[in-house]
C-alpha positions as a Markdown table, in Angstrom:
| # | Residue | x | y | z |
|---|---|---|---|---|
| 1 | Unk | 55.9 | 12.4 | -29.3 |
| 2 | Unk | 53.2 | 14.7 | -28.4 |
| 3 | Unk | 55.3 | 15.8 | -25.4 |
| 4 | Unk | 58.5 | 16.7 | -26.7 |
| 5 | Unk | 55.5 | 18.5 | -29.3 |
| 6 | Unk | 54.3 | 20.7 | -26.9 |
| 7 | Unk | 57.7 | 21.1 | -25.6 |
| 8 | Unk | 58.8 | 22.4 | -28.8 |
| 9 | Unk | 55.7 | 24.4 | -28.7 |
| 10 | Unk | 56.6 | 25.9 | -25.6 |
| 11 | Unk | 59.9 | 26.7 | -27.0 |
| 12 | Unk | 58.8 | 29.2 | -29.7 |
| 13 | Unk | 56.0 | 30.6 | -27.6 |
| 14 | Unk | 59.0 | 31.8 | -25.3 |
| 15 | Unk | 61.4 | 33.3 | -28.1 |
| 16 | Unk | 61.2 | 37.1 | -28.8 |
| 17 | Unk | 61.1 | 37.1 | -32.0 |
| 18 | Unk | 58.4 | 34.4 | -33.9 |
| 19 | Unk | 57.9 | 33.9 | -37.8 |
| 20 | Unk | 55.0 | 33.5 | -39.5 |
| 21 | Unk | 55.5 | 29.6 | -39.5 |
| 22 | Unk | 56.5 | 29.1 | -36.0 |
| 23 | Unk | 53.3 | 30.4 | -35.0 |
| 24 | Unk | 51.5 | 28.2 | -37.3 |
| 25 | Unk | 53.4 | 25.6 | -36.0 |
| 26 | Unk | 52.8 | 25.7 | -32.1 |
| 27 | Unk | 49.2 | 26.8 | -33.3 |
| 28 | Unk | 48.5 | 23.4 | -35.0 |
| 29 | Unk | 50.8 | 21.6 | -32.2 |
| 30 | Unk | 48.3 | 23.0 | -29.4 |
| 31 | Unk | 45.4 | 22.1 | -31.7 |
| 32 | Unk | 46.8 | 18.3 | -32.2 |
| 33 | Unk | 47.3 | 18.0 | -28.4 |
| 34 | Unk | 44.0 | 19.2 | -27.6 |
| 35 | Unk | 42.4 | 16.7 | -30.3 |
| 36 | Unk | 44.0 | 14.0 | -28.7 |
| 37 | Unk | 43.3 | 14.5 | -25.9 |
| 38 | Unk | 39.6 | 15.2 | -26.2 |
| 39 | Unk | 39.3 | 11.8 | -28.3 |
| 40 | Unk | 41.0 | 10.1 | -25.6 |
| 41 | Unk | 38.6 | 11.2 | -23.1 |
| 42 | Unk | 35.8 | 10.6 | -25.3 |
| 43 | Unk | 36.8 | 7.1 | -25.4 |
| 44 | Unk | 37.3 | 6.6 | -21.9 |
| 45 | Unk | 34.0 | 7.9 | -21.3 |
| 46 | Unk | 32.3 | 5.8 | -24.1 |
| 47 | Unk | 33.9 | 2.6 | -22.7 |
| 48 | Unk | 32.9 | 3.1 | -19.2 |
| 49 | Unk | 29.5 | 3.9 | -20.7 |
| 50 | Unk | 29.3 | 0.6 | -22.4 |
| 51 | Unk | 30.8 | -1.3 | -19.7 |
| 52 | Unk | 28.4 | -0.4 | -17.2 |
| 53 | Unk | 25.0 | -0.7 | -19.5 |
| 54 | Unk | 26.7 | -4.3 | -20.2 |
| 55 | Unk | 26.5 | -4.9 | -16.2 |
| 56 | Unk | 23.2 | -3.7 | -16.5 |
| 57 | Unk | 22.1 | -6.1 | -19.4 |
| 58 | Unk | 23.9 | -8.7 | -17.5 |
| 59 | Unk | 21.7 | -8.0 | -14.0 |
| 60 | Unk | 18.6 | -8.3 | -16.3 |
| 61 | Unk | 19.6 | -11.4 | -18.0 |
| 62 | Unk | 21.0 | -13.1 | -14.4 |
| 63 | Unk | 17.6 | -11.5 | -12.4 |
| 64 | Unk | 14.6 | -12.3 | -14.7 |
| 65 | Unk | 16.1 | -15.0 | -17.6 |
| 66 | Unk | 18.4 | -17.4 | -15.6 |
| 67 | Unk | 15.7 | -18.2 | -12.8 |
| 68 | Unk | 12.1 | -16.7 | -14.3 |
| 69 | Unk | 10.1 | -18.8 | -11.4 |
| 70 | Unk | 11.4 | -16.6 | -8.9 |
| 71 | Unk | 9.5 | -13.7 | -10.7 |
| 72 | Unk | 6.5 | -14.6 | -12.5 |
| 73 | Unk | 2.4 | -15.0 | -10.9 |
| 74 | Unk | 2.1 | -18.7 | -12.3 |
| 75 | Unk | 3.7 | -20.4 | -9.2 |
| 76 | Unk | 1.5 | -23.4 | -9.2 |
| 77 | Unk | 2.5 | -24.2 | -12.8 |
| 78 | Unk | 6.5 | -23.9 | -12.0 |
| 79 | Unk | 7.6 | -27.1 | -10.8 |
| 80 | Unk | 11.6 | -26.4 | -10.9 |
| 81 | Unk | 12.0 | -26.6 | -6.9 |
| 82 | Unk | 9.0 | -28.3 | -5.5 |
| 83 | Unk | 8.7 | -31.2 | -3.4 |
| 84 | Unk | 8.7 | -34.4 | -5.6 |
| 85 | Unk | 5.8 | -35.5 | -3.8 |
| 86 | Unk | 3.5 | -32.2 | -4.3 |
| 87 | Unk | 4.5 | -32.6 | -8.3 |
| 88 | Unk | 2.5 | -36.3 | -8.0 |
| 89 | Unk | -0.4 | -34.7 | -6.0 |
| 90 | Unk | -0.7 | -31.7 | -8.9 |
| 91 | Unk | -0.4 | -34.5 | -11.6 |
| 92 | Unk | -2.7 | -36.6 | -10.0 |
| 93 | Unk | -5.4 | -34.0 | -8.9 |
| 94 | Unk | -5.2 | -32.5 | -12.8 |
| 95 | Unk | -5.9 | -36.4 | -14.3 |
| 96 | Unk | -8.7 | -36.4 | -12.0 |
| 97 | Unk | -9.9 | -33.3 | -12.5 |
| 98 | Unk | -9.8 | -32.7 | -9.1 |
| 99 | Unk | -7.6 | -29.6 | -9.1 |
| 100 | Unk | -10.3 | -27.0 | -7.4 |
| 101 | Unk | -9.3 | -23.7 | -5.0 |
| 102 | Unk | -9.6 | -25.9 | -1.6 |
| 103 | Unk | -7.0 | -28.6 | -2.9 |
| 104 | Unk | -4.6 | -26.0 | -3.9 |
| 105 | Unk | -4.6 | -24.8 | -0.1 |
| 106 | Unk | -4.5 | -28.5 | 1.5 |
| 107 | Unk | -1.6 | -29.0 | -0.3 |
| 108 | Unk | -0.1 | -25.4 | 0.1 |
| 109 | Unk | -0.8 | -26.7 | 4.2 |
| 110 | Unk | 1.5 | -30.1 | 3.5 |
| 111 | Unk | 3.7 | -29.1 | 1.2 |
| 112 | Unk | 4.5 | -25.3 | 1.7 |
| 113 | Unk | 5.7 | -23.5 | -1.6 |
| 114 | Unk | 9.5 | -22.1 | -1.9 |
């Protein structure tokens, strides 16, 4: 529709002689094309804008929500992928209150964090 439009457009903007409505019309045909086509880029621009702040949201979520021990300063309180055997010495050494700076390192030594 819009081509055959601006085809008809092109038409009158070729004849000699042009009434007061032809002009008009190829005037308002030009303006309708150029509308479209601005709000078509618009929109292609807007999408692309939203689709890459959603892969952005989505890195965020996927980097610091899905596996927060990775990225936070409390390793010794995480126990998601350490040894099942250094979870029993923690839970021991913090029933007997044994849980002091040099334990930590002995068991840093036999059971290295990930």
């Amino acid at each position: 529709m819009i081509k055959q439009a601006l085809s008809f457009a092109d038409v009158i903007s070729k004849k000699k002689t042009k009434s007061k409505s032809e002009i008009f019309l190829a005037f308002y045909v030009n303006y309708f094309a150029d509308i479209c086509f601005t709000s078509f880029a618009l929109c292609c621009f807007f999408t692309t804008l939203v689709f890459f702040f959603s892969l952005f949201i989505f890195f965020l979520h996927t980097r610091f929500f899905l596996e927060p021990h990775k990225h936070t300063t409390t390793a010794r309180t995480s126990h998601s992928h350490t040894h099942p055997l250094r979870r029993i010495a923690l839970h021991t050494a913090k029933e007997n209150r044994q849980n002091t700076p040099e334990f930590f390192s002995t068991l840093d030594l036999i059971f290295p964090k990930h």
